[in-house]
PAZAPA-4460 file (N, C-alpha, C; in steps of 0.05 Angstrom, whole numbers, plus 32768, in hexadecimal, padded with zeros to 4 digits):
% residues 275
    n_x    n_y    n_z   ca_x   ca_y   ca_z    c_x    c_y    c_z   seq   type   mol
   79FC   7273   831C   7A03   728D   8326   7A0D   729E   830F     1      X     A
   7A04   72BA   830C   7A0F   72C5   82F5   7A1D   72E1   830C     2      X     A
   7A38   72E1   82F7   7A4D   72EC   82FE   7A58   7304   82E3     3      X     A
   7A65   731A   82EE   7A68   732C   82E0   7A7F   7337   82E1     4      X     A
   7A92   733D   82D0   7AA6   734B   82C0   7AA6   7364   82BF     5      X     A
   7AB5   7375   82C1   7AAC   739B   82BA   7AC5   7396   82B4     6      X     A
   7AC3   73A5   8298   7AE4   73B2   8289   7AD9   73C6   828D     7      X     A
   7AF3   73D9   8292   7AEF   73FC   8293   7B0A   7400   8283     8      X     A
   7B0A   7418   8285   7B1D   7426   8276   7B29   7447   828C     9      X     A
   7B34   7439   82A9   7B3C   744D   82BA   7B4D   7463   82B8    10      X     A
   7B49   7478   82C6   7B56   7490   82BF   7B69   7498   82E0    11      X     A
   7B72   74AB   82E5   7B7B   74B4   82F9   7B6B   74C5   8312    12      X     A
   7B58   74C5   8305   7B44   74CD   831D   7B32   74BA   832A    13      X     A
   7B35   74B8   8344   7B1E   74A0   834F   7AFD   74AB   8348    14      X     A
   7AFF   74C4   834D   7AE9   74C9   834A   7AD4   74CA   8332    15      X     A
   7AE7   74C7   831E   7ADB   74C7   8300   7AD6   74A9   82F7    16      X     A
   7AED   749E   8306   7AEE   7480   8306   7AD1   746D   830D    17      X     A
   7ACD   7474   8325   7AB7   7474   8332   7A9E   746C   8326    18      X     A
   7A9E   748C   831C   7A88   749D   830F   7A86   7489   82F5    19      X     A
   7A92   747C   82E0   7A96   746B   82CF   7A8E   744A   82D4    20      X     A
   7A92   7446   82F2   7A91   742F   82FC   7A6C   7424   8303    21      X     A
   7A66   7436   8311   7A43   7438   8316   7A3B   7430   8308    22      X     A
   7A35   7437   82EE   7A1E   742A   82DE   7A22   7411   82CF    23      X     A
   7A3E   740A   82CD   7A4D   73E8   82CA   7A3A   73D4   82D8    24      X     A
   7A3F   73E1   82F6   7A33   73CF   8309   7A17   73C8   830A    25      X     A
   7A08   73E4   8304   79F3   73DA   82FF   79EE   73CB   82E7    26      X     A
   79ED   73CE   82D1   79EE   73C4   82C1   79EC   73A3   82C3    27      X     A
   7A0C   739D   82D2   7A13   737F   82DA   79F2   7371   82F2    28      X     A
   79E8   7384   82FF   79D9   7387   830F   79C7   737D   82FF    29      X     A
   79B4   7388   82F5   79A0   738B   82E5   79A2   736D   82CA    30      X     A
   79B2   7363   82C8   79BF   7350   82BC   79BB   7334   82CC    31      X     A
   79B3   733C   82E3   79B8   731E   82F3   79D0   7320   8308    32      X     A
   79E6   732C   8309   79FE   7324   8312   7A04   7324   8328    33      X     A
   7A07   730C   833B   7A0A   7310   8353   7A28   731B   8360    34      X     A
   7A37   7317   834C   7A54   731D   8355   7A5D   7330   8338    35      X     A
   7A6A   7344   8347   7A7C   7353   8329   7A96   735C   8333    36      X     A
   7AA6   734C   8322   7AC5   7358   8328   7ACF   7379   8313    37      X     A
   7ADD   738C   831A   7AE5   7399   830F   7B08   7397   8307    38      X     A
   7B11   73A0   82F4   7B2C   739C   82E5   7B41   73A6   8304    39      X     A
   7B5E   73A3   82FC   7B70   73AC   830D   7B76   73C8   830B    40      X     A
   7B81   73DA   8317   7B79   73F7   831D   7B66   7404   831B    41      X     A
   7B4C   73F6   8323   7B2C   740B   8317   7B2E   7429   8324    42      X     A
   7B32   742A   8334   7B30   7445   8347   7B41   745F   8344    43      X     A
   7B53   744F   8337   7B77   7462   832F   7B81   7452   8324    44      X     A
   7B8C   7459   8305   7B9B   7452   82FD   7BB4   745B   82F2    45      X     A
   7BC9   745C   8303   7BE5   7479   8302   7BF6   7465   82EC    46      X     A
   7C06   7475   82DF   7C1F   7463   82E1   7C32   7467   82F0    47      X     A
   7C3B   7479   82FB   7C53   7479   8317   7C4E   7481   832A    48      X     A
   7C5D   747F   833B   7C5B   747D   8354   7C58   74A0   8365    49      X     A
   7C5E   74B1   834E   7C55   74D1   835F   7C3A   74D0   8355    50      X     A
   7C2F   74CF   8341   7C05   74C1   8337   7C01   74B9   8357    51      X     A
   7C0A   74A4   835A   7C01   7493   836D   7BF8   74A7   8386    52      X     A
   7C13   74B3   838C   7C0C   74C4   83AE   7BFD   74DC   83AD    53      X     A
   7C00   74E0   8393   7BEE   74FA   838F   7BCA   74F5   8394    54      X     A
   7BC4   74DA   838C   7BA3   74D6   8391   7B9A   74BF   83A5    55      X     A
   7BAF   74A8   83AB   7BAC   7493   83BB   7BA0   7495   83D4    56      X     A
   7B8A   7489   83DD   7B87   749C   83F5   7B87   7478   8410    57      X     A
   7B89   7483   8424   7B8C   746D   8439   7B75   7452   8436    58      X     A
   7B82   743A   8439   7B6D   7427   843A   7B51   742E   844C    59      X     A
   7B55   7436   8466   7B48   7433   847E   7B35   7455   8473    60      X     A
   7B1B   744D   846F   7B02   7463   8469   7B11   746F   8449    61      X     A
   7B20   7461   8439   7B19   7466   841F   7B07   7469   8412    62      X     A
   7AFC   748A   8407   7AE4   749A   8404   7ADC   7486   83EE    63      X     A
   7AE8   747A   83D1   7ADC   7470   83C4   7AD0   744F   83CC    64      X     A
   7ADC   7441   83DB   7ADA   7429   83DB   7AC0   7429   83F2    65      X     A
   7AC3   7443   8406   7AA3   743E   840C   7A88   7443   8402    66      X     A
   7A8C   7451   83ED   7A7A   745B   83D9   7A72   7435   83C2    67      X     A
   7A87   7427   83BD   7A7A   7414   83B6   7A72   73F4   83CC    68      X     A
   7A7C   73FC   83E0   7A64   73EB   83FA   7A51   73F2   83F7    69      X     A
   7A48   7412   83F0   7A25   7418   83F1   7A1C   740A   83D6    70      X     A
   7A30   7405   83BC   7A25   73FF   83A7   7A20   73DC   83AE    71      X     A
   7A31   73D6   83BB   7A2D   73B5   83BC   7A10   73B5   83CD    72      X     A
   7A15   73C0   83E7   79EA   73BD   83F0   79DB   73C4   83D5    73      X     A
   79DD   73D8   83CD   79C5   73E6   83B9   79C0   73D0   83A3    74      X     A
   79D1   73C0   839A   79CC   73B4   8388   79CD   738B   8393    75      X     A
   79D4   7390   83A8   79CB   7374   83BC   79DF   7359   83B1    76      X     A
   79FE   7366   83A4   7A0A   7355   8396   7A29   735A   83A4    77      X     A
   7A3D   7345   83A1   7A58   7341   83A9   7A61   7355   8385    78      X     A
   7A74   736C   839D   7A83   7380   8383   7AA7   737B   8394    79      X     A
   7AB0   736F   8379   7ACC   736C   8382   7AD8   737D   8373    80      X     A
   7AE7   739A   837E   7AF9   73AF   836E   7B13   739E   8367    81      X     A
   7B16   739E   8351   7B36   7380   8345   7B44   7396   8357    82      X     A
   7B4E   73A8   835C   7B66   73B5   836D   7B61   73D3   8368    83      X     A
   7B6D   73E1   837E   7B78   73F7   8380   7B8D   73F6   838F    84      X     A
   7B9F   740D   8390   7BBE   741A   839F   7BB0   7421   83AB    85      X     A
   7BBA   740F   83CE   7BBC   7424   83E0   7BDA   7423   83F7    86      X     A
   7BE1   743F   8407   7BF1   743C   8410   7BFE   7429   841D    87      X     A
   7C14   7424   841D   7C21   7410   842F   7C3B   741A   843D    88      X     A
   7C3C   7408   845B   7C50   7411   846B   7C68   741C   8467    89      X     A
   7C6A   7419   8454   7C8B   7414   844E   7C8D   742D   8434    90      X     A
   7C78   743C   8434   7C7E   744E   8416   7C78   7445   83FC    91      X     A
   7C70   742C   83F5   7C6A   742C   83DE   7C45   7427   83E6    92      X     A
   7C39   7410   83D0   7C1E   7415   83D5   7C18   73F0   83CF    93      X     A
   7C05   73E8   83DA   7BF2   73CF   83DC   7BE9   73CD   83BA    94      X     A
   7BE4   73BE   83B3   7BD3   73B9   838F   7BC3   73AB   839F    95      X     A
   7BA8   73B3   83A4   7B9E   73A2   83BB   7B7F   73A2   83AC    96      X     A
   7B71   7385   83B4   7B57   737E   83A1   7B41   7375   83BE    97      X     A
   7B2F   7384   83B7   7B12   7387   83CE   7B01   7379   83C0    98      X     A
   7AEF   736C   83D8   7AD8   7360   83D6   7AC9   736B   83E9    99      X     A
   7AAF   7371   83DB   7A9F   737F   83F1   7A80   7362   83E6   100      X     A
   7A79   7361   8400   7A57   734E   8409   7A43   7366   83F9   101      X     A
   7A2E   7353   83F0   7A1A   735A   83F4   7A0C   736D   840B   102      X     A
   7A12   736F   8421   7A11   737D   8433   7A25   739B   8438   103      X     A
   7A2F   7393   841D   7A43   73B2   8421   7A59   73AF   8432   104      X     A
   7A60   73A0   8441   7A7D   7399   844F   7A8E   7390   843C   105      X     A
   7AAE   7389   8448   7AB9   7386   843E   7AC0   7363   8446   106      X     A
   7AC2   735B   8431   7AC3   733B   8435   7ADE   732E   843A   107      X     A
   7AF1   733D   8425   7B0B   732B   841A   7B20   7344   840E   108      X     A
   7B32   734B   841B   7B4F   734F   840A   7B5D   7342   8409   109      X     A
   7B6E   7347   83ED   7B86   733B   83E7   7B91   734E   83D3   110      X     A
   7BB6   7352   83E1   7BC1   7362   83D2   7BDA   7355   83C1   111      X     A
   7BDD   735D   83AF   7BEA   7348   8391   7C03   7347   839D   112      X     A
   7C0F   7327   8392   7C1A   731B   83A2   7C38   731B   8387   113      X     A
   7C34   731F   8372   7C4B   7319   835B   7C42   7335   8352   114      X     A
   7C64   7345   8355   7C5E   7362   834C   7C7B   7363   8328   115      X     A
   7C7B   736B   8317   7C89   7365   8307   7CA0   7379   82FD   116      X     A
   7CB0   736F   8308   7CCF   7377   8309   7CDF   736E   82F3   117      X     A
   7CE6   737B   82D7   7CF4   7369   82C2   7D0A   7388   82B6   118      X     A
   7D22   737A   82B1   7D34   7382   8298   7D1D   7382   8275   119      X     A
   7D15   7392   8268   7D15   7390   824B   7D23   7396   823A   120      X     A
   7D27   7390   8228   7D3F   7397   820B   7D35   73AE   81FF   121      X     A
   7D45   73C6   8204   7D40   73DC   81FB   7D2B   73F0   8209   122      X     A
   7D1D   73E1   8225   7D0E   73FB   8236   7D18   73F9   824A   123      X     A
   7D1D   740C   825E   7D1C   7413   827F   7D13   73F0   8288   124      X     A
   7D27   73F3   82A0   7D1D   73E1   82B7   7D01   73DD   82B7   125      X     A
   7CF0   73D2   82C0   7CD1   73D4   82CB   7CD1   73C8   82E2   126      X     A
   7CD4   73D9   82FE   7CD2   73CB   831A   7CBA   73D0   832B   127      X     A
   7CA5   73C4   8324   7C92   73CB   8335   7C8E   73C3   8350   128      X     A
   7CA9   73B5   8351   7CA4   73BA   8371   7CAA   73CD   837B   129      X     A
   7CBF   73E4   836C   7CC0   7400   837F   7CA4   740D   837D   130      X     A
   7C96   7406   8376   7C82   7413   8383   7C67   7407   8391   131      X     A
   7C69   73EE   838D   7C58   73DD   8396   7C61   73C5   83AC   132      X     A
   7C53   73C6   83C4   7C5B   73AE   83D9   7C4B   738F   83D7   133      X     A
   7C65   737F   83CB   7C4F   7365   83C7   7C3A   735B   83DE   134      X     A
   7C34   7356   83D9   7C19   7338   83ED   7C2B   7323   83F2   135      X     A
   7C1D   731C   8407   7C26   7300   840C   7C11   72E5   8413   136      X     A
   7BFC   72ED   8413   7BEA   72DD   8422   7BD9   72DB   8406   137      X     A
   7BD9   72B9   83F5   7BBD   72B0   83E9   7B9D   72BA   83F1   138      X     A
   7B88   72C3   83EB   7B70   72BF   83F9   7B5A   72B5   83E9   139      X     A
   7B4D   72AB   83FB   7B31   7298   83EB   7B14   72AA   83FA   140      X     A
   7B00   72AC   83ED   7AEE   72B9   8404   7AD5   72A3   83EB   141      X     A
   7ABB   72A0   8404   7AA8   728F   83FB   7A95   72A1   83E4   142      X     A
   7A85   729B   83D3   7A77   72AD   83BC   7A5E   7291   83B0   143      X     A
   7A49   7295   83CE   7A2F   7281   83C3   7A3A   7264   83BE   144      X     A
   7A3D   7258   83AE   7A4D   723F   83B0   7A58   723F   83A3   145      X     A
   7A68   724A   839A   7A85   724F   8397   7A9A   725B   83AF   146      X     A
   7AB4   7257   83A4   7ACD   7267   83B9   7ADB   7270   83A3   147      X     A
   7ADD   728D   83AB   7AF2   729B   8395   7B0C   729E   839D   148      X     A
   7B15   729C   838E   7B3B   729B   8389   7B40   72B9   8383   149      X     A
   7B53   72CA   8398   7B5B   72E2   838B   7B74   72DA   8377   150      X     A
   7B80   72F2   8368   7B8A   72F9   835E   7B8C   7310   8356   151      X     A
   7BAB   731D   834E   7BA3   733A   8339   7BC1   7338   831A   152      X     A
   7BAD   7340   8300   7BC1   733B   82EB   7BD9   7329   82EF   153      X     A
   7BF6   7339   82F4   7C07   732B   82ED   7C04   730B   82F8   154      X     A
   7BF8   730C   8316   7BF4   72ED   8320   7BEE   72D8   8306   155      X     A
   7BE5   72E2   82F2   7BD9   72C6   82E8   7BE8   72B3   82D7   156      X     A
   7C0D   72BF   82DC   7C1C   72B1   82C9   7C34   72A1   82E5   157      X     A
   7C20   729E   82FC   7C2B   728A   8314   7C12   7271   8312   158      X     A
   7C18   7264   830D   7C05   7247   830F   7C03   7241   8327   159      X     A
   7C15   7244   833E   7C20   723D   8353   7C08   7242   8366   160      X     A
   7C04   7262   8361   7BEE   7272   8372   7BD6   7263   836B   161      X     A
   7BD2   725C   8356   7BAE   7254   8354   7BB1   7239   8359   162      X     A
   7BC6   7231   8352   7BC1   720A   8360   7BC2   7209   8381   163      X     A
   7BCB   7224   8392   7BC8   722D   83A8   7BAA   7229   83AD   164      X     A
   7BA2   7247   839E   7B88   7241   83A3   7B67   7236   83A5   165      X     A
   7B72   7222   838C   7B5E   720C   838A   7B5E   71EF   839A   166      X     A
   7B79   71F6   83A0   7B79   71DC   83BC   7B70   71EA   83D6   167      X     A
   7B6D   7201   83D9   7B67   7212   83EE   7B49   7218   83F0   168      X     A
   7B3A   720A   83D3   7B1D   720B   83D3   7B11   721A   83C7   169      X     A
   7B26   7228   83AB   7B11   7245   8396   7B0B   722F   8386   170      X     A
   7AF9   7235   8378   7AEB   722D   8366   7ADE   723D   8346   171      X     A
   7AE8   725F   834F   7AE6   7275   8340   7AFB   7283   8345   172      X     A
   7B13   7283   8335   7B2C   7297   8334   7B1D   72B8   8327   173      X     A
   7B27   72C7   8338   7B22   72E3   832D   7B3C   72EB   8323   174      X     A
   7B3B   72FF   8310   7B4E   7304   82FD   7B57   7326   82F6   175      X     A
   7B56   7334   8305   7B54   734F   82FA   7B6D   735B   82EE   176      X     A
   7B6D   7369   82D7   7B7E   7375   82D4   7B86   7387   82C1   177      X     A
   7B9B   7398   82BB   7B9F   73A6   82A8   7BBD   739E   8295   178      X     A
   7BB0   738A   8282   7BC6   737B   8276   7BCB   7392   8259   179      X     A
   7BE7   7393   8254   7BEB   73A9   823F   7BE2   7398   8218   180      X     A
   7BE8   73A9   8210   7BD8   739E   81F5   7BF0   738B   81E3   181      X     A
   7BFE   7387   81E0   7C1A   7373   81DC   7C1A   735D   81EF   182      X     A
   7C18   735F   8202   7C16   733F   8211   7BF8   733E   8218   183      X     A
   7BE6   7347   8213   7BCA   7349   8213   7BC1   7332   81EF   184      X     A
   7BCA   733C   81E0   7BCA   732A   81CB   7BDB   730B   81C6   185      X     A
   7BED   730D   81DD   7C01   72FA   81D7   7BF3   72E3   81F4   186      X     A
   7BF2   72EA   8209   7BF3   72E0   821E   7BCF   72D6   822C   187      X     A
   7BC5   72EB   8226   7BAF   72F0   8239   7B9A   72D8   823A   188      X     A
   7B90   72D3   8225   7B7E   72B5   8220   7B90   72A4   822B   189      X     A
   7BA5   729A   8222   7BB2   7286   8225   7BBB   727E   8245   190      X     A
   7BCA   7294   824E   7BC3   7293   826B   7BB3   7288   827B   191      X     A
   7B9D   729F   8272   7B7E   7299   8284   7B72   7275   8284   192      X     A
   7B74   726F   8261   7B6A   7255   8261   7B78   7243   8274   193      X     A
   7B95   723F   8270   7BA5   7236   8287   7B9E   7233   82A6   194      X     A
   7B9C   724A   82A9   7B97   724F   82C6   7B7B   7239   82D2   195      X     A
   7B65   723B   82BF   7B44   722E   82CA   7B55   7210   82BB   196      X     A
   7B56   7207   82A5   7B65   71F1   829F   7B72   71E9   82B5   197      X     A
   7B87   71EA   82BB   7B8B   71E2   82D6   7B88   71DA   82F0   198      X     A
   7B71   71E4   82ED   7B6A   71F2   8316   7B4A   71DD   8311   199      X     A
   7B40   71DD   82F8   7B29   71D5   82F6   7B12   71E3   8305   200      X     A
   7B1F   7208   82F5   7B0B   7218   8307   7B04   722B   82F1   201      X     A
   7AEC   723C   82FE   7AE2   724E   82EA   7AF5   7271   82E8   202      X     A
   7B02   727C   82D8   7B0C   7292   82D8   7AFD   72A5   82D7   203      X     A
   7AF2   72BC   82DD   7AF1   72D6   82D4   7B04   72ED   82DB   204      X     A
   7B0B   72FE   82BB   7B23   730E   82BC   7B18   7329   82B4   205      X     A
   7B11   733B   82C4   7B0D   7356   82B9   7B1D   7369   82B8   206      X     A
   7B22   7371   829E   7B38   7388   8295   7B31   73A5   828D   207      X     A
   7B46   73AD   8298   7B4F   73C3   827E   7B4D   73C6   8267   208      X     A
   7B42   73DA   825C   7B42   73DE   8241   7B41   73F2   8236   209      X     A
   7B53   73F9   8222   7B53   7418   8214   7B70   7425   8216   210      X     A
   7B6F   743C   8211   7B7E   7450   8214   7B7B   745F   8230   211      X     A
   7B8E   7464   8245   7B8B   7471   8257   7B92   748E   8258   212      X     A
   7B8A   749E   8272   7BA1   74B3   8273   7BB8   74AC   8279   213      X     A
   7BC1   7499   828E   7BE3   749C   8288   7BF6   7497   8276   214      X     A
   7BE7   7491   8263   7BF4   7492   8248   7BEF   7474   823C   215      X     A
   7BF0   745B   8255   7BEA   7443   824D   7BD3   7439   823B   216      X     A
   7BDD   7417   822F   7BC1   741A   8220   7BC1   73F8   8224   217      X     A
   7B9D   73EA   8231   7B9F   73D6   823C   7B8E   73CA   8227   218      X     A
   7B94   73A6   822C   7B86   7398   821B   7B64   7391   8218   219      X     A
   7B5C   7399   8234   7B3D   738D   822A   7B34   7373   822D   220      X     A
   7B29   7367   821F   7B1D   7351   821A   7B1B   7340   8234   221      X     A
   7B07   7348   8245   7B01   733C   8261   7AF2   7321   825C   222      X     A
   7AFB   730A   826A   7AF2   72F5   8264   7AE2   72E9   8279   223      X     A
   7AD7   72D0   8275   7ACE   72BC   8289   7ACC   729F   827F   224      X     A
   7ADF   728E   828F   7AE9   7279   827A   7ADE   7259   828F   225      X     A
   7ADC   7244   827D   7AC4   7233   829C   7ADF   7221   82A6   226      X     A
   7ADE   7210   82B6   7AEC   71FB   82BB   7AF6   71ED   82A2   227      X     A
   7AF1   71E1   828C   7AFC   71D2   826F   7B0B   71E6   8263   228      X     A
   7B0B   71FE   826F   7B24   7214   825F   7B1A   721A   8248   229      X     A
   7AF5   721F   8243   7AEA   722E   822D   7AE1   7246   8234   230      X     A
   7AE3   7257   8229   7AE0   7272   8230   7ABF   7275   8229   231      X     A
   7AAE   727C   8238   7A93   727E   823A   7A89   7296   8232   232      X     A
   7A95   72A6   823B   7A8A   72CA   823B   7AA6   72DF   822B   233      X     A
   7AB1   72F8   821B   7AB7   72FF   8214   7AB5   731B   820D   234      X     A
   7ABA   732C   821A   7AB9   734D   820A   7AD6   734C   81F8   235      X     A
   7AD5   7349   81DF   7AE3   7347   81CB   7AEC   7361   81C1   236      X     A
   7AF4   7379   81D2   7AF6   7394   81CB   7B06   739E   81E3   237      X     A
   7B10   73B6   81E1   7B19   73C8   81FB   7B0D   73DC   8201   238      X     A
   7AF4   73E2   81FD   7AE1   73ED   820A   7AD1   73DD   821D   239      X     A
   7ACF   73FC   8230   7ABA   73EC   824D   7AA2   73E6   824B   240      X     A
   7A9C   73D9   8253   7A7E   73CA   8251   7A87   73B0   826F   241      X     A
   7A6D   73A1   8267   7A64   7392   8282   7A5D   7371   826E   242      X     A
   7A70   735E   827A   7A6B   733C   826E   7A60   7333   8289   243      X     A
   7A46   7322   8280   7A3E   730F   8294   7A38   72F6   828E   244      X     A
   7A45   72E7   829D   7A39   72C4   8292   7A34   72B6   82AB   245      X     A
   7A28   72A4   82A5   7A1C   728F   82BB   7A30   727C   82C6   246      X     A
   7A37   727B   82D3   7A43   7261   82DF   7A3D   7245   82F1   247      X     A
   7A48   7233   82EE   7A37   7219   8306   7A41   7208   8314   248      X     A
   7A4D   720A   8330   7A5C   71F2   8342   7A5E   71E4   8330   249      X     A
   7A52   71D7   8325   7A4D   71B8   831C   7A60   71B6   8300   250      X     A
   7A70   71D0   82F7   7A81   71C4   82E3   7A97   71C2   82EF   251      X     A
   7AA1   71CC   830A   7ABD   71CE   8313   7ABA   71AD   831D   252      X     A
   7A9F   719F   8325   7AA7   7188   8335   7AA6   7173   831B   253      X     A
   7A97   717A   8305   7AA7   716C   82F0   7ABF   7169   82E3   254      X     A
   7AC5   7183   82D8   7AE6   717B   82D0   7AF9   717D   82E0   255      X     A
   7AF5   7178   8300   7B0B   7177   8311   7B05   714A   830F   256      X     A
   7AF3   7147   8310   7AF0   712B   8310   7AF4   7123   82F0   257      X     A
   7AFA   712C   82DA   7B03   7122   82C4   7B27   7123   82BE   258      X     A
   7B2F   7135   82C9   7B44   713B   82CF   7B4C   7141   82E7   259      X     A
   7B58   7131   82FC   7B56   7143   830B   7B71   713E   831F   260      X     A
   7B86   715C   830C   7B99   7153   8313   7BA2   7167   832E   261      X     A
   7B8C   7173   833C   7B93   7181   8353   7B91   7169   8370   262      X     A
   7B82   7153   835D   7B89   7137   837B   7BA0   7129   8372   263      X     A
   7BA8   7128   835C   7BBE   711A   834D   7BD8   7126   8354   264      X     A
   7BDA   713F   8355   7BF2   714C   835E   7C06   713F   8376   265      X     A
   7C24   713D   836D   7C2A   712B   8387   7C44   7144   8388   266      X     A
   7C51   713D   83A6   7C63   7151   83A5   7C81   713A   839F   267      X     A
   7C94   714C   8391   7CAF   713F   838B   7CC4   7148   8395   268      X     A
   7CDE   713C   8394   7CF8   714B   8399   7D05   7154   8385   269      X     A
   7D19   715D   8383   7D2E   716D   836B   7D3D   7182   836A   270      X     A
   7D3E   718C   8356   7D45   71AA   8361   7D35   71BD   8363   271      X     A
   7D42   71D2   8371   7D36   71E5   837D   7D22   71FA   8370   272      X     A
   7D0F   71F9   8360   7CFC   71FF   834F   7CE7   7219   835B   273      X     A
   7CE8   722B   834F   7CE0   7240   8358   7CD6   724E   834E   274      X     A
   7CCD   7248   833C   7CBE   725A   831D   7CA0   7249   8311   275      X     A
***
């Protein structure tokens, strides 16, 4: 099965966003690809929370996300948007990641479940949960013979979540996101390899890349890494373009049977461990 990556480089308009996004897909299309994930904020990418209300528009008949159901028929492939903001009950907004069928429906949401809240030395607080409502619910949805594992960015520094989801039956973790260029150099490979290392599954991570309008500037380098934790495919840049590589059941049922410490896993007592 060959599977596809889109790095973009999003702006604050969905509609330009969009408009940027189309010919990715084909592209990935025309390439073979039966599945293409897009980075985390493809549709809008704000940095605060007045960005946000000013363009966010309701989950239920969101003008853009039905515009790419028609792209998933037209091109006869699974298009997973890594996330957009949309409203949530409570005033802030969902970081929420769509899967739309081949058929143009919608298959699978899941909205990010680890939002990142830290003290830094010498900057402002960073609480994204004021403006973002975590997830709570893991999801797996089926993709030909494979099962995909959601995720969005920050998730990929919880091991917890993907050893969730590979006992839950993924076999392909999706990865989207918009990792900044400092922990993009420090973190990003290393992570990712971790994550399929572990799980004895295949990653694909499509990012961000570039210079934005809100002033941010993301790392790029969208990967696809196999079960042995070798990275297969690579856009080695932060410009958008389209990675596709092939993938095959048959390496997840190998190195889960060379290693295979997701049957090995036993549960213990101790202390109260939560990280």
């Amino acid at each position: 099965m060959k599977i596809a990556a889109i790095q973009m480089c999003s702006g604050l308009d969905p509609e330009a966003n969009l408009a940027a996004l189309e010919p990715l897909l084909a592209e990935a299309a025309a390439q073979g690809a039966r599945y293409a994930l897009t980075p985390e904020v493809t549709l809008i990418f704000p940095e605060n929370r007045d960005q946000l209300k000013s363009v966010a528009a309701p989950f239920e008949g969101h003008p853009q996300l039905a515009r790419v159901g028609g792209l998933a028929r037209q091109h006869d492939m699974h298009i997973h948007i890594g996330s957009l903001p949309v409203p949530a009950e409570d005033g802030r907004f969902a970081n929420r990641s769509v899967l739309f069928g081949p058929d143009g429906e919608q298959a699978a949401i899941y909205d990010k479940i680890h939002l990142f809240d830290a003290d830094i030395a010498g900057l402002n607080a960073y609480r994204e949960s004021a403006t973002y409502m975590p997830g709570e619910t893991a999801v797996t949805a089926p993709l030909g013979d494979f099962t995909l594992g959601f995720s969005i960015c920050y998730d990929m520094r919880f091991p917890r979540l993907y050893n969730a989801l590979a006992n839950g039956g993924a076999t392909l973790m999706a990865v989207p996101a918009a990792f900044t260029v400092p922990t993009g150099q420090a973190h990003w490979h290393v992570l990712l390899r971790a994550r399929a290392i572990e799980t004895g599954s295949y990653v694909i991570a499509a990012a961000q890349g570039g210079s934005h309008a809100n002033g941010r500037s993301t790392y790029g380098h969208s990967l696809v890494i196999d079960p042995w934790g070798k990275v297969i495919a690579e856009l080695e840049h932060d410009r958008p373009g389209v990675l596709v590589a092939e993938i095959d059941p048959a390496a997840v049922i190998e190195a889960r049977r060379r290693v295979p410490a997701l049957a090995n896993a036993r549960e213990f007592s101790g202390p109260d461990l939560q990280g």
